[in-house]
N, C-alpha and C positions, 0 to 999 in steps of 0.2 A: 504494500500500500504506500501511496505516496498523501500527503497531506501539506497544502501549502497553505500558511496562515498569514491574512493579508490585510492589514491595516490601514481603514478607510482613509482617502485624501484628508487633503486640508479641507476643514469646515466652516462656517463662518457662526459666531459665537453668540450666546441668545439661548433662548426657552420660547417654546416646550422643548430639551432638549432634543426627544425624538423626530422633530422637526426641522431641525436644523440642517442644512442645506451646502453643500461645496461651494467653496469661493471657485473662482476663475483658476485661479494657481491650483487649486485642489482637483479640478476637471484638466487640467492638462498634466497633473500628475497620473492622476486614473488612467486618462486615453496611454502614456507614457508605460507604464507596469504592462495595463491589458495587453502592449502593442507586443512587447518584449515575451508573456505568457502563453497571447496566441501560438507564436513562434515555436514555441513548446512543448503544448500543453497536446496532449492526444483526443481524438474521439472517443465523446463518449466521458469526458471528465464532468465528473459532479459541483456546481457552485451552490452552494448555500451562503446566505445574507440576513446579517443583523436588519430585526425590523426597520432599526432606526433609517431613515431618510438618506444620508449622508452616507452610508454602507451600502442601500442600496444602489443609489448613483452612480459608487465607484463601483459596483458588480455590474452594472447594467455599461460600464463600458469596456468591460469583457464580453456579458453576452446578455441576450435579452431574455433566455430559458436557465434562473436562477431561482431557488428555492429561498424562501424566509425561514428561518430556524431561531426561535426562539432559545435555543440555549445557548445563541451567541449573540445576546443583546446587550448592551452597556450593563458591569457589574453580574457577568456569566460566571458560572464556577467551572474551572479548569477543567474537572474530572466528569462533568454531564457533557461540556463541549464533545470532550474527546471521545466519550462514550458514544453522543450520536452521531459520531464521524465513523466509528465504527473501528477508530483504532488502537490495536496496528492491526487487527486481524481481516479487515474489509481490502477486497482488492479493489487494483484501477487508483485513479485520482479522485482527490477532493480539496476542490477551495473553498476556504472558509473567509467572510467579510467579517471583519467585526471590531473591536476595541481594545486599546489599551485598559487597566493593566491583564486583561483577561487573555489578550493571544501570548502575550511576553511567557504569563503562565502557563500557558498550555504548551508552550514550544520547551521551556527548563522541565513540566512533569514531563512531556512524552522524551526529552534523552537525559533526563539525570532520573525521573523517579521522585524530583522533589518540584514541587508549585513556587519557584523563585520570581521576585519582581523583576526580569528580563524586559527593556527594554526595547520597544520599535515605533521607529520614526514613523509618522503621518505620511500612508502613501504606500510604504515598506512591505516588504514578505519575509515569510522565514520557508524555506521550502523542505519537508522532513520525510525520508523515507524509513520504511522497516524492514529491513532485508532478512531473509533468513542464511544462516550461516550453520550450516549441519543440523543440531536437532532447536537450535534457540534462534531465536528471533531478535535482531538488532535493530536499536534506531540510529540515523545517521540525519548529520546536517547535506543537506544537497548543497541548497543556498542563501546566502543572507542578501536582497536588494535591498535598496533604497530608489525614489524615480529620480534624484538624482543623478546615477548612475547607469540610467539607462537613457 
């Protein structure tokens, strides 16, 4: 299983949080990541998205057939995220949209085993796979973006 955890663009600031909406710079970060993930990403990969507005913006400039997942909304718990990602045991890809400090944690539980406050920039991925290696099953970093960088 592969799992990419991907934190929504820049947002522009305000309540009802859920409502909140990508600035300019935040939509040409989005189109930026998506462009680089396309490139990537295989048929048949799973997106799921934070209800919030802003999450889904930035999913919707990967692709327009994205799921809403409630266990990756602003202040999600690590271990139900990763649970309805399905992993590591789920095959194929999955993106997940969603928030700090919740994907930082899900990226230190799924390869250390501990919920650490792991940082990621606005915009950013972490790309995690689970390979298996004889009888056990590893997680490995693929990749760290930022849309800087791309």
């Amino acid at each position: 299983m592969e799992l990419i955890l991907w934190r929504h663009a820049e947002a522009e600031d305000g309540s009802p949080d859920a409502q909140r909406k990508l600035t300019p710079k935040g939509e040409k970060q989005a189109e930026r990541v998506a462009g680089w993930l396309r490139e990537r990403l295989p048929d048949g990969t799973r997106v799921l998205s934070s209800p919030a507005r802003r999450a889904r913006q930035t999913a919707r400039a990967l692709t327009r057939e994205y799921e809403i997942l409630e266990d990756c909304d602003v202040g999600a718990d690590p271990s139900a995220l990763l649970s309805a990602c399905g992993w590591p045991a789920a095959g194929g890809v999955v993106v997940v949209v969603g928030h700090q400090p919740t994907l930082g944690q899900v990226a230190a539980l799924a390869l250390t085993g501990k919920a650490y406050d792991w940082n990621l920039k606005k915009g950013a991925l972490y790309w995690l796979a689970a390979r298996e290696r004889g009888a056990a099953r590893q997680p490995a970093l693929r990749a760290a973006i930022s849309p800087d960088l791309v």
